[in-house]
KEVEXFI-757362 format. One record per residue (C-alpha): residue number from 1; chain; residue in one letter; x, y, z. Coordinates in pm, whole numbers, plus 50000, padded with zeros to 5 digits. Example, Ala and Ser with C-alpha at 12.3 -4.5 7.8 and 13.67 -1.06 7.14 Angstrom:
<nodes>
- k c r px py pz
- 1 A a 51230 49550 50780
- 2 A s 51367 49894 50714
</nodes>
This chain:
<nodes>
- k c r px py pz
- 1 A x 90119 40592 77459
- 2 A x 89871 40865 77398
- 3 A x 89841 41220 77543
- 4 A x 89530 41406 77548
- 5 A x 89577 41773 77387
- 6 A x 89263 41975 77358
- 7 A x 89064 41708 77291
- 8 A x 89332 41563 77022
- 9 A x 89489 41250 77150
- 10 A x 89838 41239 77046
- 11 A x 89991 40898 76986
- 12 A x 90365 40847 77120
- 13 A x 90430 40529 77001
- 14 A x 90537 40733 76669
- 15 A x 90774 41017 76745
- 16 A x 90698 41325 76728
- 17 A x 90864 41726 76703
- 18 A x 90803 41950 76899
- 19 A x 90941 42308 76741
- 20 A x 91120 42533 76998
- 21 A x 91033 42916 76991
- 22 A x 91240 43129 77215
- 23 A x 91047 43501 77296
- 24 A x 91346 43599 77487
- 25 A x 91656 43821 77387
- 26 A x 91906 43625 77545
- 27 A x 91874 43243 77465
- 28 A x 92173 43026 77367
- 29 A x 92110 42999 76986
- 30 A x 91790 43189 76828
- 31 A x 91802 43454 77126
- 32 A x 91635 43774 77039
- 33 A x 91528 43629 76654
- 34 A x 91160 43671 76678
- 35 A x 91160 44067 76782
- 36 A x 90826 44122 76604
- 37 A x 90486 43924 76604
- 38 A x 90558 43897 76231
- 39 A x 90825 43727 76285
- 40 A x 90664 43472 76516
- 41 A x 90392 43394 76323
- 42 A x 90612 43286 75971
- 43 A x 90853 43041 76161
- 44 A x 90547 42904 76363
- 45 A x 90378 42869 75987
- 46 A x 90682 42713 75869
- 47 A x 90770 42455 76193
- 48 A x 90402 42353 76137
- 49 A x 90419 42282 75759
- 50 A x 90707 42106 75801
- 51 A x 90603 41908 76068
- 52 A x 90616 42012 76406
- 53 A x 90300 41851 76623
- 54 A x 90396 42092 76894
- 55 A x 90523 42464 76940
- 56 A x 90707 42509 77263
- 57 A x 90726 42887 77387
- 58 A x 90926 42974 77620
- 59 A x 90971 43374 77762
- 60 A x 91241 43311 78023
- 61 A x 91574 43222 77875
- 62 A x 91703 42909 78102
- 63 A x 92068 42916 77975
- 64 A x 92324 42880 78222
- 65 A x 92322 43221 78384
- 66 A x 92078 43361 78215
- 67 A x 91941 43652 78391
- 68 A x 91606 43629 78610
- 69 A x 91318 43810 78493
- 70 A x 90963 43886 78699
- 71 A x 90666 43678 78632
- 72 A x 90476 44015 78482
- 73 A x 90788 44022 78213
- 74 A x 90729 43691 78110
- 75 A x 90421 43736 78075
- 76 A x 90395 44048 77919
- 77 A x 90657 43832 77662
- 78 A x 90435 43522 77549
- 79 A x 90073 43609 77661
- 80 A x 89974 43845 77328
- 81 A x 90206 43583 77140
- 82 A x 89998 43260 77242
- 83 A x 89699 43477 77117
- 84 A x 89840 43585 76797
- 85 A x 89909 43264 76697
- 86 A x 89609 43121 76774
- 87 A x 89448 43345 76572
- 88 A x 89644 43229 76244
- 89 A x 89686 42888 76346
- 90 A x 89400 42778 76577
- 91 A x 89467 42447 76549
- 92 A x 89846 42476 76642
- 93 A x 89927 42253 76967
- 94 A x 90062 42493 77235
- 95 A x 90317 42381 77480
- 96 A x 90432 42697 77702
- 97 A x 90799 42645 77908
- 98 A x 90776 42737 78216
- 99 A x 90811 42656 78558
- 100 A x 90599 42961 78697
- 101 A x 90225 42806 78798
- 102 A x 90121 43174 78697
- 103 A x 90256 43220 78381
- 104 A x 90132 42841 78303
- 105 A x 89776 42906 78396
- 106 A x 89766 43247 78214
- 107 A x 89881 43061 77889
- 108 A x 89648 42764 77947
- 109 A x 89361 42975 77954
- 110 A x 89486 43213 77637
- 111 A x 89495 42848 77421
- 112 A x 89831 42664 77494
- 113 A x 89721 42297 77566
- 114 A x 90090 42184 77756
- 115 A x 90302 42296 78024
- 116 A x 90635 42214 77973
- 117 A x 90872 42304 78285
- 118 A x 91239 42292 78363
- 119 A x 91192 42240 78708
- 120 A x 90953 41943 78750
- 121 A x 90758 42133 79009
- 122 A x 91026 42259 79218
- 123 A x 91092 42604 79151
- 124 A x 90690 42677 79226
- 125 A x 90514 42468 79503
- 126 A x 90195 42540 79328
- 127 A x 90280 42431 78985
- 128 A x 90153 42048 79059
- 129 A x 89801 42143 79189
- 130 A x 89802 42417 78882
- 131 A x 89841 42187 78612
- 132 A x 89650 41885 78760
- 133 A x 89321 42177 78817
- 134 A x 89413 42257 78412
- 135 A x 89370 41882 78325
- 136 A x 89674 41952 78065
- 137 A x 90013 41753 77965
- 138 A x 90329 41804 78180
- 139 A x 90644 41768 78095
- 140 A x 90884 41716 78376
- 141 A x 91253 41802 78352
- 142 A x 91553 41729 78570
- 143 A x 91756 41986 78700
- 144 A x 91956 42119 78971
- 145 A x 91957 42431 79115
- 146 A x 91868 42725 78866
- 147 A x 91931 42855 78592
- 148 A x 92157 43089 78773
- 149 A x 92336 42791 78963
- 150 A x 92321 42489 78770
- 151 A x 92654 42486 78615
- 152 A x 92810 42460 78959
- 153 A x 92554 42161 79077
- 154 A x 92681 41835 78864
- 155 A x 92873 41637 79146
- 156 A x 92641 41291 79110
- 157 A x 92770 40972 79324
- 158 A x 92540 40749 79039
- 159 A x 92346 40974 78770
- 160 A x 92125 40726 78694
- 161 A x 92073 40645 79016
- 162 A x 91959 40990 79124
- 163 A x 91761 41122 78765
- 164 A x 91555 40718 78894
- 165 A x 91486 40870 79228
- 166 A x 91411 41201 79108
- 167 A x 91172 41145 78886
- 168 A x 91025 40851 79039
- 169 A x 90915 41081 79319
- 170 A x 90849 41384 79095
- 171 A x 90584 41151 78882
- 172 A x 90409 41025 79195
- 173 A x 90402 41384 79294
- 174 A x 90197 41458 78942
- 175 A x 89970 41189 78997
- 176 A x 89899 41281 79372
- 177 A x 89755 41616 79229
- 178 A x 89567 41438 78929
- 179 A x 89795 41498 78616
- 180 A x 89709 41244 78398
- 181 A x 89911 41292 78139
- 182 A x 90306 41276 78189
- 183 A x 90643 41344 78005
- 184 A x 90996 41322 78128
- 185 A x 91285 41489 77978
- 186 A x 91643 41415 78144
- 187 A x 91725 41748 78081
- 188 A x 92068 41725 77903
- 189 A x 92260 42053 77919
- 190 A x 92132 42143 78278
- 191 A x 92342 42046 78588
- 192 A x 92524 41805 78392
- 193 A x 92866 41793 78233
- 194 A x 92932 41697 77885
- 195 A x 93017 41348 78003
- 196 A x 92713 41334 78199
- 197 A x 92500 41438 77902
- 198 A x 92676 41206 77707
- 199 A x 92592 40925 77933
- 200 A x 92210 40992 77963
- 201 A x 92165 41007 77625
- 202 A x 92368 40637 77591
- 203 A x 92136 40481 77856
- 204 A x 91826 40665 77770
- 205 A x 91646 40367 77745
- 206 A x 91662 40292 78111
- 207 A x 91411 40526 78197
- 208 A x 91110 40363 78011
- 209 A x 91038 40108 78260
- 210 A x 90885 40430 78422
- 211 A x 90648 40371 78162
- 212 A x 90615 40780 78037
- 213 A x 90691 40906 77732
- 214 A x 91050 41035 77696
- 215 A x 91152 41372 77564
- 216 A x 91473 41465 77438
- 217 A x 91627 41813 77424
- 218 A x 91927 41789 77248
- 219 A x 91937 42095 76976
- 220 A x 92248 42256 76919
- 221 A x 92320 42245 77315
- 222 A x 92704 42280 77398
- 223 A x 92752 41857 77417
- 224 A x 92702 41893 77058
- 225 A x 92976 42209 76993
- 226 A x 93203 42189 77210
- 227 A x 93293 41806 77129
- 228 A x 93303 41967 76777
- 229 A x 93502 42215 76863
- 230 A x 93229 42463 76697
- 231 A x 92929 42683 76824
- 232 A x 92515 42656 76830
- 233 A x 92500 42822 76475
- 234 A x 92717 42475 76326
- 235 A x 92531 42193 76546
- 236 A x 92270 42114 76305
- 237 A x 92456 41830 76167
- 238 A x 92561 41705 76546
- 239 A x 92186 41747 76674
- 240 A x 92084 41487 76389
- 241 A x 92302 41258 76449
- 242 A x 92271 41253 76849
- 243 A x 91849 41267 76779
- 244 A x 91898 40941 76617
- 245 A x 92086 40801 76940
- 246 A x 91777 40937 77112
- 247 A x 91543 40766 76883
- 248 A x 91693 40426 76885
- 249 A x 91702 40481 77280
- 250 A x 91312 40497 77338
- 251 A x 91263 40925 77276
- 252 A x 90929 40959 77205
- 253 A x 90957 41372 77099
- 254 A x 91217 41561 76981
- 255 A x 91245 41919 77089
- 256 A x 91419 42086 76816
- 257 A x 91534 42446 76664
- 258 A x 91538 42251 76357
- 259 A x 91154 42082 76274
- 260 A x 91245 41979 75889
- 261 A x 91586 41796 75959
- 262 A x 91413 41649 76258
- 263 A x 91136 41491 76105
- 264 A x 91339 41356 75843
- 265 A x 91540 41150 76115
- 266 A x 91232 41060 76221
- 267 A x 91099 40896 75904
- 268 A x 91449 40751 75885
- 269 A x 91386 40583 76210
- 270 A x 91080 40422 76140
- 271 A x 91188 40287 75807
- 272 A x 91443 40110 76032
- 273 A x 91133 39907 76139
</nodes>
């Protein structure tokens, strides 16, 4: 499976990272780290030497609760970042996490080359025609609700059963408005209970026959801590060992805090064979 990222095409049949950078103050683990462009710029430097293919920015914290911010906010968060970057690493690969068609096309056009959003599409009606118009990658996530209201929204009759029908009409929605390119993430940690997450992650592999590429967002994310009984600051070891689940289960990229120890599963993986 390849993707086609300003001009690069990206082949999935390998996994790749994709290294998370949170511009917000109020994110579950690395809130509030990167409060200068300095700052920024060395742990993009350093995800990218160590492995990352991708750079996800995000500028609206989507932790349960996490307070709503306006569009200009978020923008006025990531837009000069994007373009700072950029500047030192022009060839860095972009994705910006979102699910504001806005804030998506602003960061398109500044350099990003992905739009990865929490929402699939439904938190903005014109995110679909957006992205398709930008010709870029999407990355579609399930959730429920918001980020406000999720954590009350995890009653599921058959959770397989309803991520199938979700995203089966969420991809046919993306390829209605021309998105050629297509991701799906499950989206553990949002609108699901431990259990739940635990579960996805178990029958991962069930979602390939929808023939996309699978991401898995698993870093540090409370499945991890609270079955250890710790926090996000001690779930390095935990995120390794459930990324290797995910790998063995059909994840094409890894979104990770952690782009080193990540890779290194990675290369574990594939000397599996």
């Amino acid at each position: 499976m390849y993707i086609n990222c300003k001009g690069n095409l990206i082949d999935l049949s390998t996994p790749k990272v994709m290294g998370i950078i949170n511009l917000t103050p109020d994110s579950f683990y690395d809130g509030g780290t990167y409060k200068d462009m300095d700052a920024v710029i060395a742990q993009v430097g350093s995800m990218l030497d160590e492995g990352a293919t991708f750079i996800d920015m995000g500028a609206y914290s989507s932790r349960p609760g996490a307070a709503n911010i306006s569009i200009e906010e978020e923008e006025k968060r990531i837009i000069p970042v994007i373009r700072e970057v950029l500047k030192h690493y022009p060839e860095a690969l972009i994705s910006v996490d979102t699910f504001r068609s806005h804030v998506a096309r602003e960061a398109i056009y500044t350099g990003a080359c992905m739009v990865n959003d929490i929402s699939a599409g439904m938190l903005d009606s014109d995110m679909m025609s957006v992205v398709g118009e930008l010709r870029v990658p999407y990355v579609l996530m399930h959730m429920r609700g918001t980020p406000q209201t999720m954590k009350q929204l995890t009653d599921y009759e058959d959770i397989l059963k309803e991520l199938t029908s979700y995203f089966s009409e969420r991809l046919a929605c993306a390829r209605r408005h021309k998105i050629n390119d297509l991701i799906i993430d499950p989206g553990f940690g949002f609108a699901k209970t431990t259990e739940q997450n635990f579960k996805l992650l178990k029958e991962l592999r069930f979602f390939q026959f929808l023939e996309v590429p699978l991401l898995a967002g698993l870093s540090r994310k409370s499945m991890i801590y609270k079955t250890l009984e710790g926090n996000p600051q001690t779930s390095l070891n935990g995120t390794t060992a459930l990324n290797m689940i995910a790998l063995q289960n059909g994840a094409s990229i890894l979104r990770v805090h952690d782009v080193k120890e990540a890779i290194e599963c990675i290369r574990l993986h594939n000397a599996l064979g």
